[in-house]
C-alpha positions as CSV (number, residue, x, y, z in Angstrom):
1,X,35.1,21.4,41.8
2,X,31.7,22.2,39.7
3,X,29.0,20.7,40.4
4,X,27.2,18.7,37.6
5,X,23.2,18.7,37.6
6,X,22.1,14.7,37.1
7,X,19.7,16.1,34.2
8,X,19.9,18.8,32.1
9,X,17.4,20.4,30.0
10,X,18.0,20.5,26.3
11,X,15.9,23.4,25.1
12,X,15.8,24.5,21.1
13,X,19.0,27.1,20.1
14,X,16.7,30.4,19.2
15,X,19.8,31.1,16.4
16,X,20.4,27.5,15.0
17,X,18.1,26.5,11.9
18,X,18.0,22.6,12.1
19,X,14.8,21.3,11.3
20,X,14.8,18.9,14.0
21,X,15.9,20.5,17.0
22,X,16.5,24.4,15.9
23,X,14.2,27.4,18.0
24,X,14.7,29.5,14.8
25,X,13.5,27.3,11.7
26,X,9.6,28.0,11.7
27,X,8.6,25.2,9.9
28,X,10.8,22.7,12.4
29,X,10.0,20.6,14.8
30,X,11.9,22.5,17.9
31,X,12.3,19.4,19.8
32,X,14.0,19.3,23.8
33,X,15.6,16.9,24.9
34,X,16.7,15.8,28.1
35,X,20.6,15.2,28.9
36,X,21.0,12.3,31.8
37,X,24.6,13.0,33.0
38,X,24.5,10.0,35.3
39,X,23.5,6.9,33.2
40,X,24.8,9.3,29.8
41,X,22.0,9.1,28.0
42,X,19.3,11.9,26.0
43,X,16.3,11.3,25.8
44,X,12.7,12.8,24.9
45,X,8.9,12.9,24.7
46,X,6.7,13.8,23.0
47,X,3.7,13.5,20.8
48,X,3.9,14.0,17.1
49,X,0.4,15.0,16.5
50,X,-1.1,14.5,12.6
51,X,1.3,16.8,11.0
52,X,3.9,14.6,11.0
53,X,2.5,11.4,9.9
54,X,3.1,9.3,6.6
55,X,-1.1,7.9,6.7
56,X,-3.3,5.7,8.4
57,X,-2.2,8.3,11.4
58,X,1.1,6.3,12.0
59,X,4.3,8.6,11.8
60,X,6.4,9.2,8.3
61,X,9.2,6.6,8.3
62,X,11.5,9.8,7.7
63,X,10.4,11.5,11.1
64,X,11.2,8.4,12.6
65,X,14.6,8.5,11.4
66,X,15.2,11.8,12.2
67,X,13.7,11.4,15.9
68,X,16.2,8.9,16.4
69,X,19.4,10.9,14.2
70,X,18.1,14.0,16.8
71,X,18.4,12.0,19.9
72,X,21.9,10.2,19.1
73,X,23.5,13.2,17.9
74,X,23.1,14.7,21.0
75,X,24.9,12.3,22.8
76,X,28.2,13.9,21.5
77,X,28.0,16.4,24.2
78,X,29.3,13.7,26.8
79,X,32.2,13.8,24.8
80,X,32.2,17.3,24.3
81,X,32.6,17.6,20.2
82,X,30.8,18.4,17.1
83,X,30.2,15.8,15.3
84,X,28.2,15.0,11.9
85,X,26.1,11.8,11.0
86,X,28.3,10.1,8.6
87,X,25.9,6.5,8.8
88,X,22.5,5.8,10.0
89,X,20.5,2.7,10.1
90,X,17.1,2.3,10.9
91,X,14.6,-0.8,11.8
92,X,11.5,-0.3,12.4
93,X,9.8,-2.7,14.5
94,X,5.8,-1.2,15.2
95,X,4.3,1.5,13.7
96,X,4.4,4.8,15.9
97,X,1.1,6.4,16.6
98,X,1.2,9.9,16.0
99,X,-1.3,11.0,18.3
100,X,0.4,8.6,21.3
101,X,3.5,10.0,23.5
102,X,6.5,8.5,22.6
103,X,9.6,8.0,24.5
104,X,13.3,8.5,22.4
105,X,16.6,7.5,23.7
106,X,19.8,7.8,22.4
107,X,23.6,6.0,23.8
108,X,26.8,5.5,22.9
109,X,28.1,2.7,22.4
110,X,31.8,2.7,21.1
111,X,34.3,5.2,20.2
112,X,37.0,4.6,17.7
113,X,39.1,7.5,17.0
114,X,37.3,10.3,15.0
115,X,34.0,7.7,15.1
116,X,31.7,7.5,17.5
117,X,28.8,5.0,17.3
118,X,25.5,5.3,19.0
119,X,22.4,3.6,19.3
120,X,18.6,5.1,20.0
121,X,15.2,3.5,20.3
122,X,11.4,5.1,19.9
123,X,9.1,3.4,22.4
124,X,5.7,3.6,23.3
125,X,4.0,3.8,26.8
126,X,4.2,0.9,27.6
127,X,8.1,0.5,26.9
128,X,7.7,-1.5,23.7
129,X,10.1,-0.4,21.3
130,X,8.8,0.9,18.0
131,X,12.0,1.5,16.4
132,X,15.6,0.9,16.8
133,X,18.6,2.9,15.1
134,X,22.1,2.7,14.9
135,X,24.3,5.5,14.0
136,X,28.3,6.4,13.3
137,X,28.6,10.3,13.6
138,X,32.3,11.3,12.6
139,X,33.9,14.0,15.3
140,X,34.4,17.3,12.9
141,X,35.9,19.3,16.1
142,X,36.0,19.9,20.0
143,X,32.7,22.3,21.3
């Protein structure tokens, strides 16, 4: 029997284009993630810096989304499929500092045939959550 590692590091594809989380798109945000087999979970840090921030140096409302649409999409690999975001909904709580590191997790939490629905949050240091999301990615095929 293989051995599963408990984490697993998610590292940017240097052939995939995906603004969020591609190593070949130059003007993306080639963000890496962290897969936690045990409690089946991804999850990241990181610190935006000013180039991503909507003013007042708080992150764009759209970067937020797409932190948290990053995150749960990933959590498809538990299940071991492609899937595409079909819904996503978004609150946001606190405005995210773009100079402060930020903590995003993404779960699932239901499967319903071709459906899977997840949930992710952005929090700060200090574990107050920023932002919440809650997605339904539709299964397109098996990886």
């Amino acid at each position: 029997m293989k051995a599963v590692a408990d984490t697993v590091r998610l590292e940017p594809n240097p052939t995939n284009q995906c603004f969020g989380c591609g190593g070949a798109n130059a003007g993306g945000m080639k963000l890496t993630f962290e897969q936690d087999n045990v409690n089946r979970r991804i999850m990241g840090r990181f610190v935006l810096g000013e180039r991503y921030q909507g003013g007042g140096g708080f992150a764009h409302g759209g970067i937020i989304a797409l932190l948290l649409d990053e995150a749960m999409g990933k959590v498809c690999r538990f299940r071991d499929v492609r899937a595409v975001t079909a819904e996503l909904t978004v609150e946001y709580l606190k405005p995210v500092k773009v100079e402060n590191e930020i903590v995003v997790e993404g779960r699932e939490s239901e499967m319903q045939g071709r459906n899977l629905f997840m949930t992710g949050e952005i929090r700060n240091e200090s574990g107050d959550v920023l932002a919440r999301g809650k997605g339904r990615f539709v299964v397109i095929s098996r990886k």
